[in-house]
N, C-alpha and C positions, 0 to 999 in steps of 0.2 A: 504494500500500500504506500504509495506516493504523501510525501508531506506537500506537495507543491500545492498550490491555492490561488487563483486569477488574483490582479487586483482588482478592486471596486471603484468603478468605473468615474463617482466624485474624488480619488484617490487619484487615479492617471489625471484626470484634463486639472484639477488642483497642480499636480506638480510639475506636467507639461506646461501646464502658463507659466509659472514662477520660473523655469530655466527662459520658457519665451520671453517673459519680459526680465531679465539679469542679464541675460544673452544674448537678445537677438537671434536665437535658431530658429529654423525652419524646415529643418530636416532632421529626422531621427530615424536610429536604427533597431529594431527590436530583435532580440534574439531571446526567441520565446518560439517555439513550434506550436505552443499552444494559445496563441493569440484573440484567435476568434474561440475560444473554450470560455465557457462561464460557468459558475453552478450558487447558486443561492441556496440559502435553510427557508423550506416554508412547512408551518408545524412542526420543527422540529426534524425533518427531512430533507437531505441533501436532495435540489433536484436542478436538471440539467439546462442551461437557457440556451436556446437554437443558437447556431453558430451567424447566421444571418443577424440575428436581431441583436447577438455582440458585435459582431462588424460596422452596422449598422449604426449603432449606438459610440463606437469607438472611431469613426467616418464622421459622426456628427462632432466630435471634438476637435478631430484634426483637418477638420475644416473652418470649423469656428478659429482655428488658432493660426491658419494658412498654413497648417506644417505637410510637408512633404513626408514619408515614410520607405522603410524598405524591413527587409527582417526575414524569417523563414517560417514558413508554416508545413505540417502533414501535406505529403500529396492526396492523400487520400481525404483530405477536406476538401476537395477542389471541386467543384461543377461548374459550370459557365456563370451564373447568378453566380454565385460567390467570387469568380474571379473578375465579373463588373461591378462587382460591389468592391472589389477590392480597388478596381483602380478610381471608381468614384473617390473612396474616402482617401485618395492622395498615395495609392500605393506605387511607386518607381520601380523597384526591383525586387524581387522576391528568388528565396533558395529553395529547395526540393534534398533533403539529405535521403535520396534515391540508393545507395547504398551497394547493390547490385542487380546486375540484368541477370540472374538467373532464377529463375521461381524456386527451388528446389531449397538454394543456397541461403535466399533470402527470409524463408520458411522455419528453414531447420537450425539454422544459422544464427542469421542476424535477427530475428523475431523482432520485427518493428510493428507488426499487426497491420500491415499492407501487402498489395501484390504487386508485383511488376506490371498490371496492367493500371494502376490509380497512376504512375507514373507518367504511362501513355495520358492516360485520359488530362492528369493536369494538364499536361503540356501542351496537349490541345487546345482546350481553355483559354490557356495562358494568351497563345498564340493569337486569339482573336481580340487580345487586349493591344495596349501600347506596354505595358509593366516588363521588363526586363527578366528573366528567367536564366538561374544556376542553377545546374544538378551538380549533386556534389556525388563521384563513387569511391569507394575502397577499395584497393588495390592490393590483392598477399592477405587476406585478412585469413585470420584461423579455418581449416580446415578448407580454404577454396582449392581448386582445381586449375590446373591450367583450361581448360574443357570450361570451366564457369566461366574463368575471367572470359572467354571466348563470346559465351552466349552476353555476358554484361557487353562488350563489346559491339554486338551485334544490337545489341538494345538500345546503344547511343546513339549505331547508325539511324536504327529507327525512328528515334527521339529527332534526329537532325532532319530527318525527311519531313516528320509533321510539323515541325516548329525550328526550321532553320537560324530563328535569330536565338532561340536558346543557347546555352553557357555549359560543357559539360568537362 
């Protein structure tokens, strides 16, 4: 069980303005994959607020504040509404820690709770956006294969055919 916790949403655009107005910024970076996550207590129950209506909500602040953003989220958060909502509320560049192009590797392996196909499909997404797109892979990591890196390999090609301005 994870300690991690969002912040609360009067918590960010509070101390998003105070560096805005000390600073002068206008651009920030977030390195949170779990950015569009939320969860509230109601009755005493942990429960989960749509990833839309956090973006949403986190889009109306940095825009209020003209801040520009970048950061990395889940691929497997992605669908087209989310990734126009993403560039609505100011998103520039976003990463994808894609990890490897082989299902088998990625599975058994690296256990990120996605497939090799949320990869494709962000990427797609992405593509119909203007927002900037890095996938980041692993290269030697425990137990890969020459054979894996092969298919990871073949998977970037693929990633480049749907989404040529992507980053890998």
């Amino acid at each position: 069980r994870s300690s991690w916790s969002p912040r609360q949403l009067e918590q960010i655009e509070r101390e998003l303005s105070s560096i805005c107005e000390l600073t002068g910024a206008t651009e920030f970076s977030f390195s949170d994959p779990n950015i569009g996550f939320d969860r509230t207590r109601v009755d005493g129950k942990n429960v989960k607020i749509d990833r839309m209506e956090r973006m949403q909500a986190l889009g109306n602040i940095f825009r209020k504040l003209n801040i520009k953003w970048d950061g990395n989220v889940r691929a497997d958060y992605i669908d087209q509404e989310y990734a126009d909502l993403m560039q609505w509320s100011g998103c520039t560049s976003i990463e994808f820690g894609l990890e490897s192009g082989d299902e088998f590797f990625l599975r058994k392996y690296v256990k990120k709770g996605h497939d090799v196909q949320s990869g494709i499909t962000a990427n797609e997404c992405m593509a119909k956006t203007d927002i900037s797109v890095m996938n980041s892979f692993v290269r030697k990591m425990p137990h890969e294969t020459h054979e894996q890196w092969l298919h990871t390999m073949e998977h970037i090609d693929h990633i480049m055919s749907i989404a040529p301005n992507a980053r890998a």
